[in-house]
C-alpha positions, 0 to 999 in steps of 0.5 A, spaced: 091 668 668 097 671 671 102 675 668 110 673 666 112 677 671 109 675 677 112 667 678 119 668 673 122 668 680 119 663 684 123 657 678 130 657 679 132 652 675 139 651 672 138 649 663 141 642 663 139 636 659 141 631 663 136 629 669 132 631 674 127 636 671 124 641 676 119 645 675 113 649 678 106 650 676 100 652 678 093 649 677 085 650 676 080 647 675 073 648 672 066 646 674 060 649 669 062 656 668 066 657 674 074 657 675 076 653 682 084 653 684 086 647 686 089 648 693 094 645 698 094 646 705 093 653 703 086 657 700 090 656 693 089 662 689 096 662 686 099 657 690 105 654 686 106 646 686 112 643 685 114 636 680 120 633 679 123 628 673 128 624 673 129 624 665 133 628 661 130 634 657 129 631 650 126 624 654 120 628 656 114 629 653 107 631 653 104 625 656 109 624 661 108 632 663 100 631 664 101 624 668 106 627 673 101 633 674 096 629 675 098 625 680 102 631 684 095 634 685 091 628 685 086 629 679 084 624 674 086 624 667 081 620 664 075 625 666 079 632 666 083 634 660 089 638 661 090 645 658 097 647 659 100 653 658 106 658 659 108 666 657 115 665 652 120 668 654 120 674 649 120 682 651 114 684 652 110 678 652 101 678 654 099 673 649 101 665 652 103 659 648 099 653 649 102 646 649 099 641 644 105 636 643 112 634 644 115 638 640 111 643 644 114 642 650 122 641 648 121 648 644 118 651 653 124 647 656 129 649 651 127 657 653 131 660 659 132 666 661 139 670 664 138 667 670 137 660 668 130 660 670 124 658 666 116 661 666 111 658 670 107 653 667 099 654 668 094 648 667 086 648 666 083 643 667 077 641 664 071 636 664 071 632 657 067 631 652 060 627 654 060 623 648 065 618 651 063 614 657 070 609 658 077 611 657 083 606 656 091 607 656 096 602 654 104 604 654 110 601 653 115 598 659 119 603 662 123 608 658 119 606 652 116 613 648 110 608 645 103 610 649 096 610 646 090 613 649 083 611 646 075 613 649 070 608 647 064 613 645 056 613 648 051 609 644 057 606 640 062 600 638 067 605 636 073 607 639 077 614 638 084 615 638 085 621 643 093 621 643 099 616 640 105 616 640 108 610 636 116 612 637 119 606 641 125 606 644 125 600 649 130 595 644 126 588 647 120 590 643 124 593 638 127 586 637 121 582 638 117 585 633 121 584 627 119 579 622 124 574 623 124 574 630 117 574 633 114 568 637 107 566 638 104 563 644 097 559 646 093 565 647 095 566 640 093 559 637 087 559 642 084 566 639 085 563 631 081 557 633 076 560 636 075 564 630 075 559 625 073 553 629 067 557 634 065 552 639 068 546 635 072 540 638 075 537 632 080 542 630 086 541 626 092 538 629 099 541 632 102 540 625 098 544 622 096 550 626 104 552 625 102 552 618 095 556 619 098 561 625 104 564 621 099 566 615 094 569 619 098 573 624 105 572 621 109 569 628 113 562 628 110 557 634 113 551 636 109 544 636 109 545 644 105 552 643 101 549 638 099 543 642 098 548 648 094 553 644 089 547 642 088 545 649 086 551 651 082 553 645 078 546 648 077 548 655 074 555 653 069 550 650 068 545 654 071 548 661 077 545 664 079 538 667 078 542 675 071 544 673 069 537 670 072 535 677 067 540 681 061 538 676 062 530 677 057 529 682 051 533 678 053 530 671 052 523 674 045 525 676 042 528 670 045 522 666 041 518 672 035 522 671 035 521 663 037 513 662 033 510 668 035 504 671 042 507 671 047 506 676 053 510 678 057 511 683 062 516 686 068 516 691 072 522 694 078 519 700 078 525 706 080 531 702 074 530 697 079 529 692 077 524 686 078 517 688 074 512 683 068 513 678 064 508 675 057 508 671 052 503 667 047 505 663 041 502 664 039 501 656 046 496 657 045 493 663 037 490 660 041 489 653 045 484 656 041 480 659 039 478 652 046 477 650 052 470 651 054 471 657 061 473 655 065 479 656 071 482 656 074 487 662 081 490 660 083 498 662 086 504 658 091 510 661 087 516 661 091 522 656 090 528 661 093 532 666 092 527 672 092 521 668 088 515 671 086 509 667 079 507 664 076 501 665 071 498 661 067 491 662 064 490 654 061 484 651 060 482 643 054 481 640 051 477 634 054 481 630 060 482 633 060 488 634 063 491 641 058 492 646 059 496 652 057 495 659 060 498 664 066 503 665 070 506 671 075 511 672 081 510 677 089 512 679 091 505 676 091 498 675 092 496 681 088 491 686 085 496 690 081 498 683 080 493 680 077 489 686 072 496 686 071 496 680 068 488 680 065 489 686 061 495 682 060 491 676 057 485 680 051 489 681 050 489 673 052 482 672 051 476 677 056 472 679 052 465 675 055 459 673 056 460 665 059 466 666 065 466 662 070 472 664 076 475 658 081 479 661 089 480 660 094 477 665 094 482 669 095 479 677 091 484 681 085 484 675 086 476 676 087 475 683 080 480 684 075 476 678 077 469 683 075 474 690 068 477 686 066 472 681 068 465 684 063 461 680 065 464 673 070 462 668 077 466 668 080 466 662 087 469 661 090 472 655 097 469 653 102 473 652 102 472 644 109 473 641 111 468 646 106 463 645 107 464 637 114 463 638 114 457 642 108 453 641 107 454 633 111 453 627 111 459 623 109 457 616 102 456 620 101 464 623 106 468 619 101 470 613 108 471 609 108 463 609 100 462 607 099 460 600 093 459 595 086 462 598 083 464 604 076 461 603 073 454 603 068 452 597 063 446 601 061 443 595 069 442 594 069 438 602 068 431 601 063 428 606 063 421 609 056 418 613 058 416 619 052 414 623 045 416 620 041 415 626 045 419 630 047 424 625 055 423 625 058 425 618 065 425 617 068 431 613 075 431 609 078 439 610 081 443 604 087 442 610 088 434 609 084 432 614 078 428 617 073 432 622 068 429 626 061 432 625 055 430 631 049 435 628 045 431 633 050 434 639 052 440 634 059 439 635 065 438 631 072 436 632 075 442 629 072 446 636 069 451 632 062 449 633 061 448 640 064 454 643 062 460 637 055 455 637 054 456 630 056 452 624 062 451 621 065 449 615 065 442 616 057 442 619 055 446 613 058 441 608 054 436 612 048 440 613 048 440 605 050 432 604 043 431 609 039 436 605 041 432 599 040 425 602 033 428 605 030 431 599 028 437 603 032 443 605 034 444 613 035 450 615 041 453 618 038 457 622 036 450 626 044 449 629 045 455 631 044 458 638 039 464 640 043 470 640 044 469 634 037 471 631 035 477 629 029 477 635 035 477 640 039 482 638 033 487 637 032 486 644 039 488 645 038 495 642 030 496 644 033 501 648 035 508 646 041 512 650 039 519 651 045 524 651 046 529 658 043 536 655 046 543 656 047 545 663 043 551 663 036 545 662 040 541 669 035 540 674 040 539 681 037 538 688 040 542 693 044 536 696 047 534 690 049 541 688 052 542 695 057 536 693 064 538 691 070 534 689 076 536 688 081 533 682 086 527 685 094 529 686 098 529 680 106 528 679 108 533 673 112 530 669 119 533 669 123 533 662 121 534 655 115 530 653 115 524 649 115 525 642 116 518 639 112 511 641 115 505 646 116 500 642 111 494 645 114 488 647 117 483 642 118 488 637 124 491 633 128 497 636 133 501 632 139 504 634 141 508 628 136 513 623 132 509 620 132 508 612 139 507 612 139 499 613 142 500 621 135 502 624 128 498 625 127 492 620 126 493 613 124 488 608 128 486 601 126 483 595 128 476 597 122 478 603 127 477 609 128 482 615 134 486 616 136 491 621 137 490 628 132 487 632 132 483 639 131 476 636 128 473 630 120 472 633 114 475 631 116 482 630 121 481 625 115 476 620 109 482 621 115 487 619 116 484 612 111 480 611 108 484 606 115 482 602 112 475 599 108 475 593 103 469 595 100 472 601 092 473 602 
């Protein structure tokens, strides 16, 4: 290595703390047992490089010093570790010091001769360790002390700490990680559950993640960061709505290769964008062949990033239990959707009369049944609250106003025989009145018995007078319709429904993989999101807070509603209903 004495004049540098630093150095290199100098333009040997700082003498450091040389000779720190070493300014001085730390460098800054001039740094670099095959480097922003360097170690999950600095300077950090001040985000409450909930939808809600959040990291989120967080977590688990989107097409081949006779159909405008979806599981469409041919269509707004509506077409069983048929997703209940969607579900259900279709009063979903189904029969929901409030006294819907019990004992129902021949009976009901009761026709005026096609109370107790009268037993069973027995609801599930499985067992033909579609257009909602429910149609809104008599109605102890309402309907009697003592 070079004498003291040989660079002290090549560095002029005037002693000041105030920036920049200027200051030279020379550097080698070593391969195996070889020392290179690491040259310029010229051969190298005692070629002196010049970098500049613009910081202050105390800002400094030794991390800074090696990158800023580094970089001036173009050597990569992360496999070459820097050597640095200087002769002190001290008479007659062949030994060098060498800097190791911070403390280090301000101790060589700080030494300046009579000419204000400093000694020439020497580096050497050499190649690290072998027992290190990656290395890492996380600093803080600009200005800020805080610096860390860790290498990952060969045929080993551990790390080492190969410098640290954890002095901060930069005052937002210093701010931001103060207990009372520090703020979570989506990442955070997406790693948490991840932990807690691996591969789990069912993970608690936003309420509760706070709570769970700043007891396991100690940071505050808000309702909106836990939501997000949740949301995120769920779409590392399922993938996200874009992605489902791209895979619509090869779902609805594997769902028709595991269900036969499934249909599905997929339409994408110009662009390749979503437009309309609709699927029928075949073991539903076979199943309604053996059921009433009554059902229901109605449609439900989809809570996703690009909204839409869901179709459903679903029929009701013996057991009066909901039986889905068919489903459809599009951007909303418009004529054009609801007449594709008829249109699809007419290949499932035949257009035949007797079919009895049920819907809301909607126009274009009513003006799409007339155009797709003419020989069926149409039957409109009416608006409830007005049709209560007009047509109905409220003594005889307002449970509030009902008293005594809601069964009926048929030994208590008095029967009168009308005509034996023809199996007519007269029954007084527990209400005062008379129904007439043809068992022959299996009708009776109270029009239970016709349209549900099984005995009413007022048949039963006629059933029973007739077995009294016989001698024998009738069975009840005889007066009801087949859909109603037990060998036809069996046929209504014969049929299992077999669940898409994982993506890496999917089967897709080329044609079908090749298919993309690309999510629908989308406005984003300006705005805070909504947190409160939109009061439905007929019922209270309140002005004011609620529990201090001026928001919505609440009930007193006399069982009337107070509190500001639009009108005095059917709203007002489901809110303080449960105010009277003789309700069932």
């Amino acid at each position: 290595m070079s004498s003291c004495s040989s660079h002290l004049s090549s560095l002029r540098v005037k002693s000041s703390s105030s920036p920049p630093f200027i200051g030279d150095f020379e550097a080698r290199t070593s391969d195996g047992d070889v020392m290179k100098w690491i040259s310029g333009d010229g051969d190298g040997k005692d070629e002196i490089h010049t970098i500049v700082l613009k910081k202050s003498v105390d800002e400094i450091t030794r991390s800074v010093l090696v990158e800023r040389i580094c970089r001036k000779i173009k050597v990569d720190d992360y496999k070459m570790e820097a050597k640095i070493s200087y002769f002190p300014m001290v008479m007659y001085s062949n030994k060098p010091s060498y800097i190791w730390e911070d403390e280090d460098v301000f101790c060589y800054l700080m030494q300046v001769n009579q000419e204000n001039c400093r000694s020439v740094l020497h580096v050497e670099f050499n190649k690290r360790d072998d027992d290190t095959d990656f290395y890492g480097r996380i600093g803080a922003k600009e200005g800020c002390k805080w610096f860390v360097r860790v290498a990952k170690l060969t045929n080993s999950d551990l790390w080492s700490v190969r410098s640290y600095i954890k002095q901060h300077r930069c005052s937002v950090v210093t701010t931001r990680t103060l207990p009372n001040r520090r703020r979570g985000t989506p990442q955070i409450v997406a790693s948490i559950l991840a932990q807690d909930y691996p591969g789990s939808f069912d993970t608690p809600r936003p309420n509760a993640l706070i709570d769970l959040v700043h007891q396991r990291v100690a940071v505050e989120v808000s309702y909106t960061t836990a939501y997000r967080g949740r949301r995120l977590a769920a779409n590392k688990v399922r993938g996200t709505p874009k992605e489902s989107y791209s895979l619509l097409y090869c779902y609805m081949h594997m769902l028709e290769q595991v269900n036969p006779d499934t249909i599905t159909r997929v339409v994408v405008d110009e662009g390749k964008k979503f437009k309309f979806l609709f699927w029928a599981l075949g073991a539903s469409i076979e199943g309604f062949r053996a059921m009433r041919k009554v059902f229901v269509v109605d449609a439900t707004h989809l809570k996703t990033v690009y909204g839409g509506v869901l179709f459903i077409a679903t029929a009701q069983d013996s057991n009066h239990h909901n039986y889905p048929i068919a489903f459809g997703v599009a951007d909303g209940e418009k004529y054009e959707s609801w007449l594709w969607f008829m249109e699809q579900l007419k290949s499932v259900i035949s257009d035949l009369p007797g079919l009895v279709i049920l819907s809301d009063r909607n126009k274009g979903l009513i003006k799409a049944v007339h155009q797709v189904f003419p020989q069926a029969a149409h039957r409109k929901y009416p608006s409830a609250v007005k049709y209560l409030d007009k047509s109905c006294e409220q003594k005889k819907w307002a449970r509030c106003y009902f008293e005594g019990v809601r069964c009926v004992d048929v030994e208590f129902l008095r029967v009168d025989e009308l005509n034996s021949f023809h199996l007519e009976y007269s029954v007084h009901g527990s209400d005062g009145k008379r129904y007439t009761v043809d068992m022959a026709m299996n009708m009776c005026t109270c029009g239970q018995f016709d349209k549900d096609k099984y005995p009413c109370v007022h048949a039963v107790a006629a059933a029973t007078f007739m077995t009294e009268k016989a001698g024998k037993e009738l069975h009840l069973s005889e007066y009801c319709s087949k859909y109603y027995l037990v060998e036809q609801w069996a046929l209504a599930y014969h049929r299992t429904i077999y669940l898409v499985p994982h993506m890496s067992d999917w089967v897709i033909p080329e044609e079908i993989r090749a298919k993309k579609v690309l999510p629908p257009e989308f406005e984003v909602k300006k705005g805070k999101p909504q947190q409160t429910r939109k009061p439905s149609a007929g019922e209270a809104r309140g002005r004011g807070k609620r529990g201090r008599g001026s928001g919505r109605g609440r009930a007193t102890s006399t069982g009337t509603c107070t509190g500001r309402a639009i009108g005095r309907g059917m709203a007002a009697y489901f809110e303080c209903g449960s105010g009277s003592g003789s309700g069932v």
